[in-house]
N, CA, C and O atoms as a CHARMM CRD file, in Angstrom:
* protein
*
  308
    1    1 UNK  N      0.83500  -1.16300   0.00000 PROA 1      0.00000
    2    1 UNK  CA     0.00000   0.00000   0.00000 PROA 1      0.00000
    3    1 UNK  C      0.88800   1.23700   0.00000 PROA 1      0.00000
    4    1 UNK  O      1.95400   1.16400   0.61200 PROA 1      0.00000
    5    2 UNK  N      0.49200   2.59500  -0.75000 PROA 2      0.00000
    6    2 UNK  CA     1.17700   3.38000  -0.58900 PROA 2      0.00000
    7    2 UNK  C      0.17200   4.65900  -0.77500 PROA 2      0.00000
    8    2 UNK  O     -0.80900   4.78600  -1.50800 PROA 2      0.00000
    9    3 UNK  N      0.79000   5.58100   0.17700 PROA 3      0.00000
   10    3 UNK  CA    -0.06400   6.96300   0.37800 PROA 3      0.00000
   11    3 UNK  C      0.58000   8.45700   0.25500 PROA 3      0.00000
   12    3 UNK  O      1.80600   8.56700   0.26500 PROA 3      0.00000
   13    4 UNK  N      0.03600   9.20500   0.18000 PROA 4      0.00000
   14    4 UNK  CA     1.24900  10.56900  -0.65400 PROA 4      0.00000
   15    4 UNK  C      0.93700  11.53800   1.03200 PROA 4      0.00000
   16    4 UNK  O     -0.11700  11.89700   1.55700 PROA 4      0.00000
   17    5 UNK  N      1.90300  11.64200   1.31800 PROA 5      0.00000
   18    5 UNK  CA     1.53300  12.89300   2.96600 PROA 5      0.00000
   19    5 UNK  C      2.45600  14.29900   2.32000 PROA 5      0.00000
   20    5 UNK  O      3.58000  14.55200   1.88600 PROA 5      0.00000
   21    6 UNK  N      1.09500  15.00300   2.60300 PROA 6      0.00000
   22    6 UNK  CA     1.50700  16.45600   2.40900 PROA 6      0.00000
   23    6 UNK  C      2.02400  17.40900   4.06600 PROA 6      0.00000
   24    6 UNK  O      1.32300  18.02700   4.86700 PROA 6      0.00000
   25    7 UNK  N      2.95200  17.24500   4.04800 PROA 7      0.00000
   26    7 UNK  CA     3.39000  17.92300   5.59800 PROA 7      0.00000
   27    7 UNK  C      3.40900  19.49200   5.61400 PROA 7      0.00000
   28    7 UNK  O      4.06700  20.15600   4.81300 PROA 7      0.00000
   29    8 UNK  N      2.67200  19.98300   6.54000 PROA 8      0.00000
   30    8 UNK  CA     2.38400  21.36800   6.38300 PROA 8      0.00000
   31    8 UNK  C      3.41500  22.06700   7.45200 PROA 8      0.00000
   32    8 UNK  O      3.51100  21.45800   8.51800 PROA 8      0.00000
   33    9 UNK  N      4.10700  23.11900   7.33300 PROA 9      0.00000
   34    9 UNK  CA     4.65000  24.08400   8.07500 PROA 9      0.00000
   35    9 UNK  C      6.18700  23.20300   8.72200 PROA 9      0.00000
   36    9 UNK  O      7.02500  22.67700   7.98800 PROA 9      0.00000
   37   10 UNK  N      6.22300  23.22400   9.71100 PROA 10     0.00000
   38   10 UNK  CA     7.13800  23.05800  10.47700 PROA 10     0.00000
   39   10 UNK  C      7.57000  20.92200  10.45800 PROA 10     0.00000
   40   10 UNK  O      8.62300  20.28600  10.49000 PROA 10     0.00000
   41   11 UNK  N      5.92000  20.48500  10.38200 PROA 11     0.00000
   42   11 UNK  CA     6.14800  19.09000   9.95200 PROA 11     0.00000
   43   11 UNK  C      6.91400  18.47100   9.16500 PROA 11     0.00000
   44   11 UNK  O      7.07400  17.25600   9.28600 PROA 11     0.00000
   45   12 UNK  N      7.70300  19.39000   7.94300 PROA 12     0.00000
   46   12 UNK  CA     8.33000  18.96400   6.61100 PROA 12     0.00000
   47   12 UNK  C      9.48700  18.36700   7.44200 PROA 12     0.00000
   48   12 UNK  O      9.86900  17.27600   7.01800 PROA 12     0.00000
   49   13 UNK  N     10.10600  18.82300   8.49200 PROA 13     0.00000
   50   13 UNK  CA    10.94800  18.49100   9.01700 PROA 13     0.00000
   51   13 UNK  C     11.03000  16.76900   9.28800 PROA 13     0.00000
   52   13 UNK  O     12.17700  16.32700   9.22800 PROA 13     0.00000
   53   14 UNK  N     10.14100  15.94600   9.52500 PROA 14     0.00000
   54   14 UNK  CA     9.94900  14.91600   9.05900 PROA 14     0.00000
   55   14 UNK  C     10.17600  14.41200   7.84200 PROA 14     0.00000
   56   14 UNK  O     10.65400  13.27900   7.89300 PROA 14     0.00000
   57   15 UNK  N     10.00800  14.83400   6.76900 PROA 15     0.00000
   58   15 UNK  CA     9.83400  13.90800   5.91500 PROA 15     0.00000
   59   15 UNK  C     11.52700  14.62000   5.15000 PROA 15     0.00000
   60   15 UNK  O     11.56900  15.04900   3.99700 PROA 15     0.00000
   61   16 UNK  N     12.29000  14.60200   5.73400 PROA 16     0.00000
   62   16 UNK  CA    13.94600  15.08600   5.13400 PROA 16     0.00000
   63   16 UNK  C     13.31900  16.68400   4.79100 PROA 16     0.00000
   64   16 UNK  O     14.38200  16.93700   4.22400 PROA 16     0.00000
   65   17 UNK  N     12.61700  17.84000   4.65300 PROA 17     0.00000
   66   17 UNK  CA    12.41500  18.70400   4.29900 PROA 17     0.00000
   67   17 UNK  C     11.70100  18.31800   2.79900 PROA 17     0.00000
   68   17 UNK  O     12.15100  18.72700   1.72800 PROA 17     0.00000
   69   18 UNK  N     10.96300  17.78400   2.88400 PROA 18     0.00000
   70   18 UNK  CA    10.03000  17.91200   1.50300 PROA 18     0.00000
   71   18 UNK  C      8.64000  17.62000   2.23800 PROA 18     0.00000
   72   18 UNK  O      8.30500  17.02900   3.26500 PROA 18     0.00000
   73   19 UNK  N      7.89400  18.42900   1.05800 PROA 19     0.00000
   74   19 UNK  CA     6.45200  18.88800   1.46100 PROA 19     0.00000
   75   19 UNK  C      5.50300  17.72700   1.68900 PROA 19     0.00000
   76   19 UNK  O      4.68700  17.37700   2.54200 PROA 19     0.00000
   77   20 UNK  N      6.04900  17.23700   0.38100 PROA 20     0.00000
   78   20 UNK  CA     5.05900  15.88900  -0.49500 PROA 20     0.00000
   79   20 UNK  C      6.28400  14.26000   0.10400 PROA 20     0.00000
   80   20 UNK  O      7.40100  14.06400  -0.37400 PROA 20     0.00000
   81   21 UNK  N      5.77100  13.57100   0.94100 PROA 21     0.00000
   82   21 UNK  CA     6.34600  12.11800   1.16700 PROA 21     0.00000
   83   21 UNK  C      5.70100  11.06400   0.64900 PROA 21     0.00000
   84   21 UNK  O      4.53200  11.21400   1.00500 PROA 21     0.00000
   85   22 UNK  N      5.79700   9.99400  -0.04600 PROA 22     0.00000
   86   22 UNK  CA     5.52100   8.78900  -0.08300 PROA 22     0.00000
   87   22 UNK  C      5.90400   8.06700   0.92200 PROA 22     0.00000
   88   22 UNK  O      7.05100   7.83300   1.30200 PROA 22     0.00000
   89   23 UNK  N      4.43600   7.55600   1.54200 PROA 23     0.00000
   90   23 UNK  CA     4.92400   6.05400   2.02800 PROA 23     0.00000
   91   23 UNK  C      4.55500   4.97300   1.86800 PROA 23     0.00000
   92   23 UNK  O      3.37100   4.90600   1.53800 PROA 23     0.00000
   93   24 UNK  N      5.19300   3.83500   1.98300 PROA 24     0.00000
   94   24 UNK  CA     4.80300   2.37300   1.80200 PROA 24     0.00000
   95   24 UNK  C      4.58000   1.66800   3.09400 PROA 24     0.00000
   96   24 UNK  O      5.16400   1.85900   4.16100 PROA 24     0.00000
   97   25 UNK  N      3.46400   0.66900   2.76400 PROA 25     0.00000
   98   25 UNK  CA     3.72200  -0.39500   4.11200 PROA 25     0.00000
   99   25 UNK  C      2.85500  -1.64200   3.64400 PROA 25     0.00000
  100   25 UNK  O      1.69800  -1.66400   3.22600 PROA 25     0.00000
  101   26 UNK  N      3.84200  -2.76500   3.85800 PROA 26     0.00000
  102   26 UNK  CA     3.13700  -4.12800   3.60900 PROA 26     0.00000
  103   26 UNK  C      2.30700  -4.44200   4.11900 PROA 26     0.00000
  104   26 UNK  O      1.62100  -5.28300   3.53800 PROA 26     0.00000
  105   27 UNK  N      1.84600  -3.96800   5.51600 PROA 27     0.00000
  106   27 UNK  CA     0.81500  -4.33600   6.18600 PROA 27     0.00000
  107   27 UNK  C     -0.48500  -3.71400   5.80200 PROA 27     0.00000
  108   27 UNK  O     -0.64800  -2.65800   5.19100 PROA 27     0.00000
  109   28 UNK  N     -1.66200  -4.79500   6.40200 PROA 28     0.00000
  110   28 UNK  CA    -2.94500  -4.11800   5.36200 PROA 28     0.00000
  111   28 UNK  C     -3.70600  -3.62700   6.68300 PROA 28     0.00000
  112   28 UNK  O     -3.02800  -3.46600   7.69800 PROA 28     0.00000
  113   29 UNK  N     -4.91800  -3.41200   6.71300 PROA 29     0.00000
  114   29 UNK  CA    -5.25600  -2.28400   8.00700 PROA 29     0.00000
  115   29 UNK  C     -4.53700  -1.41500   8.50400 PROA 29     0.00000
  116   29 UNK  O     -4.28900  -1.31200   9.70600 PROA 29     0.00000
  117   30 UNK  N     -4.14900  -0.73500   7.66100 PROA 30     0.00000
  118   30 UNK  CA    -3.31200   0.66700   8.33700 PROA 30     0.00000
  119   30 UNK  C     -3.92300   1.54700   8.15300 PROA 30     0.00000
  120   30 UNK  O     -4.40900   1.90500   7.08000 PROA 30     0.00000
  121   31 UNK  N     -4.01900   2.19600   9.48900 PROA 31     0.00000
  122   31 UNK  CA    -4.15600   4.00600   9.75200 PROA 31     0.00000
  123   31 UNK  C     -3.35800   5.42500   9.93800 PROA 31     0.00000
  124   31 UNK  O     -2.20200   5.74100  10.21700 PROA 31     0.00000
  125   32 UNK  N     -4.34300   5.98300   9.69700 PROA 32     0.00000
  126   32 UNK  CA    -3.72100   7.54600   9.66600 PROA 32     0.00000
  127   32 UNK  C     -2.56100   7.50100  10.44200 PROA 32     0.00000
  128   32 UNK  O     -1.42600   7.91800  10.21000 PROA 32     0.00000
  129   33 UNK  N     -3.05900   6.90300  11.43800 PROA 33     0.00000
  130   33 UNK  CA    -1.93400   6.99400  12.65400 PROA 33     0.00000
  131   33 UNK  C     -0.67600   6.41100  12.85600 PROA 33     0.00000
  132   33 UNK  O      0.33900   6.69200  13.49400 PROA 33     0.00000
  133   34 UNK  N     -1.15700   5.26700  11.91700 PROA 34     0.00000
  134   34 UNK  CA     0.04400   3.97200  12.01700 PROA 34     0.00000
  135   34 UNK  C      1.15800   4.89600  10.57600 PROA 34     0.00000
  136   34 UNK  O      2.38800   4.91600  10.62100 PROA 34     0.00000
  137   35 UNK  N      0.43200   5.46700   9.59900 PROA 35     0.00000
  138   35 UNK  CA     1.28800   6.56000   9.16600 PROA 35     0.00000
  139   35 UNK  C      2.13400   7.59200   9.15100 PROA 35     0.00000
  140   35 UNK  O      3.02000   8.01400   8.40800 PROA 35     0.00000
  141   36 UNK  N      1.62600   7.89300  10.17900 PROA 36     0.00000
  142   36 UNK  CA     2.09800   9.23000  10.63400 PROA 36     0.00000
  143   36 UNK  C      3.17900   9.26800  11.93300 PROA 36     0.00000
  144   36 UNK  O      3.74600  10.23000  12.45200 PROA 36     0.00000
  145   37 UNK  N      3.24700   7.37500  12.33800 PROA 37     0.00000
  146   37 UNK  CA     3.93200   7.04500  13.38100 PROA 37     0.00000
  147   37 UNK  C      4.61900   6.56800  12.28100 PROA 37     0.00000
  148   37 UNK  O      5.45500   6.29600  13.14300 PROA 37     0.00000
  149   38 UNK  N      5.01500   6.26100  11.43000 PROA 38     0.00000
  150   38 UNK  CA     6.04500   5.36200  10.77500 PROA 38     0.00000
  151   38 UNK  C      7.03100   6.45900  10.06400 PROA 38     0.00000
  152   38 UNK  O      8.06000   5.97200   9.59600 PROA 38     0.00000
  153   39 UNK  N      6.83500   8.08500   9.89600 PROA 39     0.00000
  154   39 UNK  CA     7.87600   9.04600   9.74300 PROA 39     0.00000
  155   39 UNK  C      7.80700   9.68400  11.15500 PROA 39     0.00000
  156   39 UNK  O      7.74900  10.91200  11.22700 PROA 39     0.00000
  157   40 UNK  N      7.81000   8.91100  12.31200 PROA 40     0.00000
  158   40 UNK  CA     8.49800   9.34800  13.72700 PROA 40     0.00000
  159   40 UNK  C      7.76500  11.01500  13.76100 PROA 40     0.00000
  160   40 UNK  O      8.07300  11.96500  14.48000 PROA 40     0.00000
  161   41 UNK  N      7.14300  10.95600  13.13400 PROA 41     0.00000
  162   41 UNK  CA     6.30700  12.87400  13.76900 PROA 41     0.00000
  163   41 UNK  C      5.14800  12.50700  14.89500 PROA 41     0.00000
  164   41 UNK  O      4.18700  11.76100  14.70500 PROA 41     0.00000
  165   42 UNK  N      5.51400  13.29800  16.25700 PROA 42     0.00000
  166   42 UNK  CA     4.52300  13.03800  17.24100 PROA 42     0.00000
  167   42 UNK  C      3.59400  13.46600  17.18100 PROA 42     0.00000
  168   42 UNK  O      3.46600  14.58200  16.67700 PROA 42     0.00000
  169   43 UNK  N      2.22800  12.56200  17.81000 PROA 43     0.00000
  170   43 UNK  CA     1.08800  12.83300  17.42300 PROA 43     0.00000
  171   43 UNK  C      0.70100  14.07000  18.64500 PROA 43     0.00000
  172   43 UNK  O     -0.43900  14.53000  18.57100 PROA 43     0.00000
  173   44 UNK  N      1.35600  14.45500  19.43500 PROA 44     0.00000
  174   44 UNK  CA     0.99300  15.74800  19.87100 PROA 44     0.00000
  175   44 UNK  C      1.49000  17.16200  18.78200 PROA 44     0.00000
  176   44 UNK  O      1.19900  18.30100  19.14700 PROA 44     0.00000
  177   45 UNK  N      2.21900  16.94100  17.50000 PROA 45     0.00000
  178   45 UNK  CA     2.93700  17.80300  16.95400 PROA 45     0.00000
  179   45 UNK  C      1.64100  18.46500  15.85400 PROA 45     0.00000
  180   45 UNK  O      1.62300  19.60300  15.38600 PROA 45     0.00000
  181   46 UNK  N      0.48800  17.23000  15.60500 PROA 46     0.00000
  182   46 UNK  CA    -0.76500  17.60700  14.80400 PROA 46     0.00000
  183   46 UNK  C     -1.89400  17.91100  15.35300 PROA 46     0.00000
  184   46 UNK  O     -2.46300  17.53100  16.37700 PROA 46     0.00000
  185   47 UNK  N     -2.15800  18.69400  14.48300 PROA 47     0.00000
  186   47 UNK  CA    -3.64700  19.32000  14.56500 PROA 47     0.00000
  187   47 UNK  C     -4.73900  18.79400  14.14400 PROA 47     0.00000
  188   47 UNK  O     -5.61800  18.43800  14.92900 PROA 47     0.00000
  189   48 UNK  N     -4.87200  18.63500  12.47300 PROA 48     0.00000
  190   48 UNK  CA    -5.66400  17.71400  12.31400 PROA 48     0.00000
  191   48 UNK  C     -5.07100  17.54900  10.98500 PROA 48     0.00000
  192   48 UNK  O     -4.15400  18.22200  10.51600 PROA 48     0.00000
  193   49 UNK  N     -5.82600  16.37400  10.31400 PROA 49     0.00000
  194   49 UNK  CA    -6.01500  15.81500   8.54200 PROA 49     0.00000
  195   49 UNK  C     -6.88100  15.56200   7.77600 PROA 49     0.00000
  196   49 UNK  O     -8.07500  15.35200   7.98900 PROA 49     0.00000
  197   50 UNK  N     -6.31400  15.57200   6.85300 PROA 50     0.00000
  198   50 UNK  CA    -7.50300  15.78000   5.70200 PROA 50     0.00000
  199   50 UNK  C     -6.73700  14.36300   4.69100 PROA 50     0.00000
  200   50 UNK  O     -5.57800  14.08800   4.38000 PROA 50     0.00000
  201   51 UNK  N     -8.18800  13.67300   4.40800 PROA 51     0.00000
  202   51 UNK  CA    -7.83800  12.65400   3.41000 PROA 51     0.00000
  203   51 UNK  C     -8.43300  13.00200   2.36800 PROA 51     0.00000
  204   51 UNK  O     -9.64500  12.90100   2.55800 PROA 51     0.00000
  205   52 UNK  N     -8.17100  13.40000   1.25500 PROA 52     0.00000
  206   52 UNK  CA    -8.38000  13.47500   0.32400 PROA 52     0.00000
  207   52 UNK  C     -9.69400  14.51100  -0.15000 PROA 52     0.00000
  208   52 UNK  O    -10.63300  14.28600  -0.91300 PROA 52     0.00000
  209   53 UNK  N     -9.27400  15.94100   0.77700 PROA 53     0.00000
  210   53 UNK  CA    -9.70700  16.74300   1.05200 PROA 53     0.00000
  211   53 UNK  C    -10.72600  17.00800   1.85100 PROA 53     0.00000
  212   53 UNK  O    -11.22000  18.12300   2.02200 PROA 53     0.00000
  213   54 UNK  N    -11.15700  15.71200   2.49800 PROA 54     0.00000
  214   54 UNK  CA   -11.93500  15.62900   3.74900 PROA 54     0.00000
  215   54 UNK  C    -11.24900  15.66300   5.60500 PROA 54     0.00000
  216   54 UNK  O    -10.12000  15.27000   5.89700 PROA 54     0.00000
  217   55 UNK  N    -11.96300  16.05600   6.31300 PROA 55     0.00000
  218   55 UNK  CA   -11.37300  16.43600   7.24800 PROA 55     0.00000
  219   55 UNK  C    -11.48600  14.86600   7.96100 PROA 55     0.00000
  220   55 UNK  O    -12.63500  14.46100   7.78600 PROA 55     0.00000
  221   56 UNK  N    -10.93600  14.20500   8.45200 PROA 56     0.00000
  222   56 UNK  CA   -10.91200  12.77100   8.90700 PROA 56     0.00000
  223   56 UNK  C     -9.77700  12.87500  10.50400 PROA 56     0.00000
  224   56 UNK  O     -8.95800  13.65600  10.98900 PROA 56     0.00000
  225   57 UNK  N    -10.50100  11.34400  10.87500 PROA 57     0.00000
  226   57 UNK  CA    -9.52800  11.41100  12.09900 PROA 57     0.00000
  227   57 UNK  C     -8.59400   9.98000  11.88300 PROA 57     0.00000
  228   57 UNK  O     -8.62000   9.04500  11.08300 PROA 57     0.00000
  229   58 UNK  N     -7.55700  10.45400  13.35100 PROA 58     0.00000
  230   58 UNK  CA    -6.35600   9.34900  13.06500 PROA 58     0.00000
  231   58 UNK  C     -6.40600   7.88400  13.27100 PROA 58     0.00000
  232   58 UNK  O     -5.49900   7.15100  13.66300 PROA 58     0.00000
  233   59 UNK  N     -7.91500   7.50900  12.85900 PROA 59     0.00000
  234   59 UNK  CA    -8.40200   5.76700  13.05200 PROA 59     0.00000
  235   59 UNK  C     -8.76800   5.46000  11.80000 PROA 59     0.00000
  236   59 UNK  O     -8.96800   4.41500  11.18000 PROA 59     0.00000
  237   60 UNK  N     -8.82800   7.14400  11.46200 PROA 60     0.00000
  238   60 UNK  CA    -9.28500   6.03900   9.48200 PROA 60     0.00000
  239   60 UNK  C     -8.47600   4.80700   8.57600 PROA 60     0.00000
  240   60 UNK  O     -7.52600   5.27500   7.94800 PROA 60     0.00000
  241   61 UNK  N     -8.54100   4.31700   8.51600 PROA 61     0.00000
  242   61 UNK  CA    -8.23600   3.38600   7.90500 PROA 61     0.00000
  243   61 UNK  C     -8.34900   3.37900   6.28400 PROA 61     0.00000
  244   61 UNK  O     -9.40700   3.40000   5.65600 PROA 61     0.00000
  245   62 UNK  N     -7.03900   3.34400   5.73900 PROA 62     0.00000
  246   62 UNK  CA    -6.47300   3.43500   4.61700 PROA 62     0.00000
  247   62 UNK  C     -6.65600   2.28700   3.68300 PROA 62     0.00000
  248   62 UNK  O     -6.57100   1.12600   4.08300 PROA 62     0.00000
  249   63 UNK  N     -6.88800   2.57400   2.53700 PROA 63     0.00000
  250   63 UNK  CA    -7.11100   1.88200   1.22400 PROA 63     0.00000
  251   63 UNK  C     -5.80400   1.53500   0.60600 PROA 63     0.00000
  252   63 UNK  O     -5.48700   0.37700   0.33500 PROA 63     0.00000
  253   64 UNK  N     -4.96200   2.70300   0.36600 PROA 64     0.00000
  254   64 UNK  CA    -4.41600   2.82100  -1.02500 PROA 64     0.00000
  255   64 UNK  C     -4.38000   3.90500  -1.59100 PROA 64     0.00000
  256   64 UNK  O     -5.46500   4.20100  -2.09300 PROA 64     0.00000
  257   65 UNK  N     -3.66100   4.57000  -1.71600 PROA 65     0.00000
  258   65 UNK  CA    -3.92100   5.96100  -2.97300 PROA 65     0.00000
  259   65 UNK  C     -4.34400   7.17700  -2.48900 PROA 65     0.00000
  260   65 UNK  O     -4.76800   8.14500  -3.12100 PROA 65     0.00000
  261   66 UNK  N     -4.19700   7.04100  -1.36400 PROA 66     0.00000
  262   66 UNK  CA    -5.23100   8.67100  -0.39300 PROA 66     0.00000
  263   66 UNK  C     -3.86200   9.42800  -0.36500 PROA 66     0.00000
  264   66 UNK  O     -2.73200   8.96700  -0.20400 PROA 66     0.00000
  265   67 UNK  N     -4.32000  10.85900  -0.58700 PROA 67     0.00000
  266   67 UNK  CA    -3.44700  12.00700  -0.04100 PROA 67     0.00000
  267   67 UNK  C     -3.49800  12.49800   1.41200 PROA 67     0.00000
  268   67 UNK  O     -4.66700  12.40800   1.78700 PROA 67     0.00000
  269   68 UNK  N     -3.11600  12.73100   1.88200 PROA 68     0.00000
  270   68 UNK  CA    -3.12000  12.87900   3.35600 PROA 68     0.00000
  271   68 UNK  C     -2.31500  14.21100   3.78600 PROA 68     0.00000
  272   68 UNK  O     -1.13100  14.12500   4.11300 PROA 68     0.00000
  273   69 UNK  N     -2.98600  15.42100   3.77400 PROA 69     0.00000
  274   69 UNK  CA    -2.66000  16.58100   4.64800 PROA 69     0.00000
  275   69 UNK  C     -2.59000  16.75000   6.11000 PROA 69     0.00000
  276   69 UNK  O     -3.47700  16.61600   6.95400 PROA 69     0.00000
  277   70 UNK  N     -1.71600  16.97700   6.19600 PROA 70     0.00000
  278   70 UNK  CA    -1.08500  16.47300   7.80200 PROA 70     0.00000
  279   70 UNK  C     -0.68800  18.30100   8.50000 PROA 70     0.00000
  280   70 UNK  O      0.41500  18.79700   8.27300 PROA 70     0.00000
  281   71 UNK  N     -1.73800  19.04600   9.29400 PROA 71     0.00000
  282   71 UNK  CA    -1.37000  20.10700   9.57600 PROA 71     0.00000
  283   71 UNK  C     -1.03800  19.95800  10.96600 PROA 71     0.00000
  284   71 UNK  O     -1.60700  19.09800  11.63700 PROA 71     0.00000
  285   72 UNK  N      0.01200  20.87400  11.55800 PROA 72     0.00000
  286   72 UNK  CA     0.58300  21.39200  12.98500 PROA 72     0.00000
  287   72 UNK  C     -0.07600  21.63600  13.76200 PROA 72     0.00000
  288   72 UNK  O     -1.16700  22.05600  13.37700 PROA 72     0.00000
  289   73 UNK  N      0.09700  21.56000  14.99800 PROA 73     0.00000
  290   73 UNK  CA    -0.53100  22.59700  16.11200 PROA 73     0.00000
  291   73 UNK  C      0.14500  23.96900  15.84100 PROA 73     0.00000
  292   73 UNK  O      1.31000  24.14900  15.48900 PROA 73     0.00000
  293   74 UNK  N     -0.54000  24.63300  16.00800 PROA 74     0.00000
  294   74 UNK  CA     0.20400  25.91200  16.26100 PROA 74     0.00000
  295   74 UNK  C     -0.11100  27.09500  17.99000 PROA 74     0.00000
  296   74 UNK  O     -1.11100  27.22500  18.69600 PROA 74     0.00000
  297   75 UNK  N      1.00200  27.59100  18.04900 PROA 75     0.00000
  298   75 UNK  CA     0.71300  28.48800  19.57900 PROA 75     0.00000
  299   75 UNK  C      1.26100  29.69100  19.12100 PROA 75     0.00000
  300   75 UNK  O      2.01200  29.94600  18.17900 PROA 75     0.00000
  301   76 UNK  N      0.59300  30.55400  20.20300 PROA 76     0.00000
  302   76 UNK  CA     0.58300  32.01800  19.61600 PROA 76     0.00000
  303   76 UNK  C      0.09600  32.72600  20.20300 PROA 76     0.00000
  304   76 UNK  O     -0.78400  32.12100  20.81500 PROA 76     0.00000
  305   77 UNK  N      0.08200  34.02300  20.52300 PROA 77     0.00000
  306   77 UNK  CA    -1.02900  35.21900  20.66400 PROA 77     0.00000
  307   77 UNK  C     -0.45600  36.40500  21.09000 PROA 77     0.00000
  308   77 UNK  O     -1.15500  37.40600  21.24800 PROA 77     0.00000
């Protein structure tokens, strides 16, 4: 299976500094999460995602072929 993660802002830092990552994984029932744990970015570091321009959470469970926008927390004021 393989899925395209778009890392937003400060996240790129994960994926070597590129925006757009491919990943692969032989295993089948995989989630958002099991994704997003397999380029070592902590799940306190996100805000939320979007699969394939829907706003989804980190139990969805992956097909194949989904884009996956992966945005930051951010702090401020």
């Amino acid at each position: 299976m393989k899925v395209k993660l778009l890392l937003r802002g400060p996240l790129q830092k994960y994926g070597n500094d590129k925006r757009i990552v491919e990943v692969h994984s032989e295993r089948s029932n995989v989630t958002v999460r099991d994704t997003i744990e397999q380029l070592n970015i902590p799940l306190s570091a996100v805000s939320f995602i979007l699969i394939n321009g829907e706003k989804k959470n980190l139990e969805t469970a992956l097909q194949g072929g989904e884009e996956i926008t992966v945005y930051p927390r951010v702090a401020g004021g």
